[in-house]
C-alpha positions in Angstrom: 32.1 -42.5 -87.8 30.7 -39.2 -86.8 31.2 -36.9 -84.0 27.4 -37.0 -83.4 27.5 -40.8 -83.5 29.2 -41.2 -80.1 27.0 -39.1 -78.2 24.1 -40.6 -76.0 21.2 -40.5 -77.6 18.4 -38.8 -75.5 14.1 -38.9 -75.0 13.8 -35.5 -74.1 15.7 -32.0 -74.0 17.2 -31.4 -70.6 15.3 -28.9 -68.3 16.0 -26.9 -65.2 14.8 -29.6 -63.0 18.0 -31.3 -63.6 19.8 -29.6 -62.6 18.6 -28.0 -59.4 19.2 -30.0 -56.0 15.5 -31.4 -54.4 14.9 -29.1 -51.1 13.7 -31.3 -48.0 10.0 -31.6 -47.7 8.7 -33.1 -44.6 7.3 -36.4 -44.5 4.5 -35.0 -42.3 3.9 -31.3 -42.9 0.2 -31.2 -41.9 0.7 -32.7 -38.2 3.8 -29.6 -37.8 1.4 -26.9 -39.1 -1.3 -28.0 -36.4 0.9 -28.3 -33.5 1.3 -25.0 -34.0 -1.7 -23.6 -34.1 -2.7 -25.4 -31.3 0.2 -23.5 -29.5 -1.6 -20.2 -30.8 -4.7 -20.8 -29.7 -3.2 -22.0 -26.3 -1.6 -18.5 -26.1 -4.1 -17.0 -27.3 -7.0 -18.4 -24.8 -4.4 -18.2 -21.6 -4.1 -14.1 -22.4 -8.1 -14.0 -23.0 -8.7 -15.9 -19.5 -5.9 -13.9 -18.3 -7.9 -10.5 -19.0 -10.9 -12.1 -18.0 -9.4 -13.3 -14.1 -8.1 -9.3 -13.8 -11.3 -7.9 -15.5 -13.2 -9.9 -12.8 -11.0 -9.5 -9.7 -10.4 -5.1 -10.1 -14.2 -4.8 -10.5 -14.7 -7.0 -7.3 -12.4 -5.1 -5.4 -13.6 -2.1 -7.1 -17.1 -2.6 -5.2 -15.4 -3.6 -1.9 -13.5 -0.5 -1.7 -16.3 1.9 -3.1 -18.4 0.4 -0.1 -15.8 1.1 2.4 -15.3 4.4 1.3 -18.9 5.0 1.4 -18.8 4.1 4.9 -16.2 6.1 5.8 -17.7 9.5 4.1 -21.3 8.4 6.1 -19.6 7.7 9.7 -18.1 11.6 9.1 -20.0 14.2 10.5 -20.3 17.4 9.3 -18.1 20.2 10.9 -17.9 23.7 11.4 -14.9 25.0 9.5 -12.2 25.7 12.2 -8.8 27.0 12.5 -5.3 26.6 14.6 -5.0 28.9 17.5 -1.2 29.1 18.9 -3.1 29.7 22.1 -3.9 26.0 22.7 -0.5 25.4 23.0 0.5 27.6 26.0 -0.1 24.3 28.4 1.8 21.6 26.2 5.6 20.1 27.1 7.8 22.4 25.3 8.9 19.8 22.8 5.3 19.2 21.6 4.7 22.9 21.2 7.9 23.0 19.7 6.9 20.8 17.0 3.5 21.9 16.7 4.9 25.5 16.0 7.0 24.1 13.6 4.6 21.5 11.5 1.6 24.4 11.9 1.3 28.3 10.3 -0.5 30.7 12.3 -4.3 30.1 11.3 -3.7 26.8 9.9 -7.1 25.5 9.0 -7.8 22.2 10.8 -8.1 19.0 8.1 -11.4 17.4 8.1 -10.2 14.9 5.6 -7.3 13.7 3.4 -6.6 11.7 0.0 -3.1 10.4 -0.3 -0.8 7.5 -2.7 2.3 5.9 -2.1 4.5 3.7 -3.4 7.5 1.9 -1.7 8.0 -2.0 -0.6 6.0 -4.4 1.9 8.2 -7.3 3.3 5.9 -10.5 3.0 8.7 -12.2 5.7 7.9 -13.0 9.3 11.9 -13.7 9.7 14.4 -10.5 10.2 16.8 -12.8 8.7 15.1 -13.5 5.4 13.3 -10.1 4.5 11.2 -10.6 1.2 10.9 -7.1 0.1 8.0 -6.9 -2.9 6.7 -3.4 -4.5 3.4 -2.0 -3.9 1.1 1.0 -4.3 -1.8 2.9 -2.4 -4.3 4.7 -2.4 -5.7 5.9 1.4 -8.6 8.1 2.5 -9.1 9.6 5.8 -11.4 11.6 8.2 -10.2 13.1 11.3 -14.1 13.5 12.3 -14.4 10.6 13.5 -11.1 9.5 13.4 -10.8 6.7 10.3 -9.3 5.6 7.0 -9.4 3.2 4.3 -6.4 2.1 3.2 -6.3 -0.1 -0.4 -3.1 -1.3 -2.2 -1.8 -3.5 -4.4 1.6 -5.7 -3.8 3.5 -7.1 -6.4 4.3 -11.0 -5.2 5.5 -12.3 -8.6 4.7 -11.5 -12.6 1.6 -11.4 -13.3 0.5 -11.8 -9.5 -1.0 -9.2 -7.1 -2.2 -9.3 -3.3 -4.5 -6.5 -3.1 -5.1 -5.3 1.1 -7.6 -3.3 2.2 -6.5 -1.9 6.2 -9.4 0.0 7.3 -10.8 1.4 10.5 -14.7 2.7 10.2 -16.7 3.9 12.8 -14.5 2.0 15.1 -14.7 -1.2 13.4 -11.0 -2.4 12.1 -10.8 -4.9 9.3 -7.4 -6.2 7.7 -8.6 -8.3 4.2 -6.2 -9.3 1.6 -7.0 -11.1 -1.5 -5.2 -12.9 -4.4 -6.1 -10.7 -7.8 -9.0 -9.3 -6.2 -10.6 -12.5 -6.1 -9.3 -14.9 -3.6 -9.5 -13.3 0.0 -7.0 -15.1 2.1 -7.9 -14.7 5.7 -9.7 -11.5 7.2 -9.5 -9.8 10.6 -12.3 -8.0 11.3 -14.8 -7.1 14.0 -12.4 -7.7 17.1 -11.4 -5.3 19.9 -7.6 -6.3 19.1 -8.0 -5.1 15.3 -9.9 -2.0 16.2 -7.2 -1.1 18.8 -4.4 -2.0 16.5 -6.5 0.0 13.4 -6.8 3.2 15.7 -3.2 2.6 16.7 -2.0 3.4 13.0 -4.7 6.3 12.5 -2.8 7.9 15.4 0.4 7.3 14.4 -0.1 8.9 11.3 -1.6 11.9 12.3 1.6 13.4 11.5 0.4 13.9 7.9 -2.6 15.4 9.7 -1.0 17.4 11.7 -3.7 19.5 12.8 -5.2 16.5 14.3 -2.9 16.2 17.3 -3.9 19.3 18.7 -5.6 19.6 22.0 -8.9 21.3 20.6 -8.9 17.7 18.5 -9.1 15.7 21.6 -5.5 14.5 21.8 -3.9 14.9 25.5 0.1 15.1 25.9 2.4 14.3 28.5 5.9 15.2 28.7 8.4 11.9 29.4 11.5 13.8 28.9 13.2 16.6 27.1 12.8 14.8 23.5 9.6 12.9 24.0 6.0 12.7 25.1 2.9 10.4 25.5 -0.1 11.0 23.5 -3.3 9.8 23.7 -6.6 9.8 21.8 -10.1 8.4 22.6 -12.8 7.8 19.9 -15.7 5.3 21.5 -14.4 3.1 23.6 -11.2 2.9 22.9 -8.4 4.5 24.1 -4.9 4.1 22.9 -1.8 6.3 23.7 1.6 6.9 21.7 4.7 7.7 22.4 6.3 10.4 20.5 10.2 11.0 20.0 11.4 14.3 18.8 14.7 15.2 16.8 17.1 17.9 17.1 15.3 20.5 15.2 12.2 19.4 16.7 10.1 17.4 14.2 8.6 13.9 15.0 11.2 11.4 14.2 10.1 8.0 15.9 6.2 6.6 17.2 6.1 3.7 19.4 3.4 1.6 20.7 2.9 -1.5 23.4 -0.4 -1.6 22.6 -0.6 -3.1 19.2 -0.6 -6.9 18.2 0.9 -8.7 15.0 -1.4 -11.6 13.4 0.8 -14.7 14.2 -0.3 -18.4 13.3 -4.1 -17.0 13.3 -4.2 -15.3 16.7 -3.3 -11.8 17.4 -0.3 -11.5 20.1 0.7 -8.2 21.5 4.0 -7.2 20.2 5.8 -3.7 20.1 5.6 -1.8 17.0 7.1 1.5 15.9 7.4 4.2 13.0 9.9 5.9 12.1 9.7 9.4 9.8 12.2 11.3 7.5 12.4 13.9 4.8 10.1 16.3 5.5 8.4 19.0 3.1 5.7 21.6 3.4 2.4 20.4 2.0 -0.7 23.1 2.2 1.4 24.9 5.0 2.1 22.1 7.1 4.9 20.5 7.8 4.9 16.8 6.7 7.4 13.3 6.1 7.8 12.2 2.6 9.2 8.8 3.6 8.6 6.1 6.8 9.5 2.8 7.9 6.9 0.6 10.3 8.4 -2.4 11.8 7.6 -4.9 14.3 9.8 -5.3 17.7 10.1 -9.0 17.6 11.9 -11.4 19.8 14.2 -12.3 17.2 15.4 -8.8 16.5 13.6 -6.0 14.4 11.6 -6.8 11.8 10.8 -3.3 9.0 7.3 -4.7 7.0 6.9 -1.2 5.2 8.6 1.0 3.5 7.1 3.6 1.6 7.0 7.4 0.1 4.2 9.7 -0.3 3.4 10.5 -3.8 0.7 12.9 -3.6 -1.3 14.4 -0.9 -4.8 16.0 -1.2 -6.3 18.0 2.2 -10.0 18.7 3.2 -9.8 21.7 4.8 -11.4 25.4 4.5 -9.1 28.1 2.5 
């Protein structure tokens, strides 16, 4: 017998195949593949309809706040350019003319009209316990002839969601309007003595980045209350609303409070107090101006802060 006698006899030469273990294949490899690109094209038409929905709501809001504007720059009359006098002040409560003196250089021109942004935080709680702090950013015009201002931003409530708010006061018509994206207005305040007041009320308030705009010559009448504070008030129509004004130790405006104002509750306005409070401030155009407030509500329940916010960038009207 042979040595190749007791070998197993073979059909065919081995190949590579042979010895190579099978990889898995899946029974169904057609059904995976289009699962997923029905996943892509779900992503991919959500982002598109995404786009679309923002697209749609910014150019909306675009045309609401262009008309506004437009409103505001028509109810504005055309002035003679004028210019602080230190005279005016010889009759005020020292602690006005004290601050006045400070906020003001000799021959400040008077603003006709300012641009400003900020950015800061806007608590969407009614509870002082529960604060639900979100970020947000504006944009704001104003005149000071006649007093008004449009006031648009956007707050961030969650990814991918903003409340945009217009607060406006026109030709002494106040409107409050906020809207989901641009698209979906949820609620409006508009039209009623209440609002106006309350729209006025915050014009007023924050002449202190106007300064010139608290002067006598631009209708404002003080009245001393004690050795830190005074009354103010302004009249534009028919409305009349008055401030009160608390100075600090150097002699700048460091608190504004009001009675007069009311807070939207439950769909009807109720009078509640509100007040401001001002820090941090900087020379702007050769005034004297806070970078950074608070506004909060005076509620039963204990005080509750709705804004916070910095300026980011201030733009005057006035003659040079």
């Amino acid at each position: 017998m042979t040595i190749d006698s007791e070998l197993p006899k073979t059909t065919s030469n081995p190949v590579l195949a042979d010895f190579v273990v099978p990889s898995y294949t899946p029974a169904h490899p057609q059904r995976k593949w289009a699962a997923l690109r029905w996943i892509v094209r779900g992503v991919v038409a959500l982002a598109v309809v995404s786009l679309i929905v923002g697209l749609s709501g910014n150019a909306r809001w675009s045309r609401n706040i262009d008309a506004r504007m437009q409103a505001l720059a028509a109810a504005t009359p055309q002035t003679h350019s004028q210019r602080y006098d230190d005279e005016e002040l010889k009759n005020l409560p020292p602690v006005v003319r004290r601050y006045l003196s400070l906020a003001l250089n000799p021959n400040q021109p008077i603003v006709r009209g300012l641009y400003l942004e900020q950015t800061g935080s806007f608590n969407r709680s009614s509870d002082p316990q529960t604060p639900q702090w979100e970020p947000f950013t504006a944009r704001q015009r104003v005149a000071t002839k006649r007093p008004g201002f449009v006031w648009d931003a956007a707050i961030t409530v969650s990814p991918g969601i903003t409340v945009r708010v217009v607060d406006a006061y026109v030709a002494g018509v106040g409107s409050l309007q906020p809207s989901v994206l641009g698209l979906v207005d949820v609620g409006s305040s508009e039209g009623n003595t209440d609002i106006a007041r309350g729209e006025l009320i915050r014009y007023f308030a924050e002449s202190v980045w106007y300064p010139t705009a608290l002067l006598p010559s631009q209708g404002v009448q003080w009245e001393a209350v004690d050795a830190h504070s005074a009354k103010a008030t302004l009249t534009d129509g028919p409305l009349t609303v008055s401030l009160l004004f608390a100075f600090d130790a150097v002699g700048f405006v460091e608190r504004i409070s009001s009675t007069e104002r009311s807070a939207l509750l439950n769909g009807a306005m109720v009078p509640m107090p509100w007040e401001v409070r001002l820090f941090n401030y900087a020379e702007h155009d050769g005034m004297r101006v806070p970078q950074v407030g608070e506004v909060a509500w005076l509620t039963p329940r204990g005080r509750l802060p709705y804004w916070r916010g910095t300026i980011a960038k201030l733009v005057y009207d006035m003659p040079r």
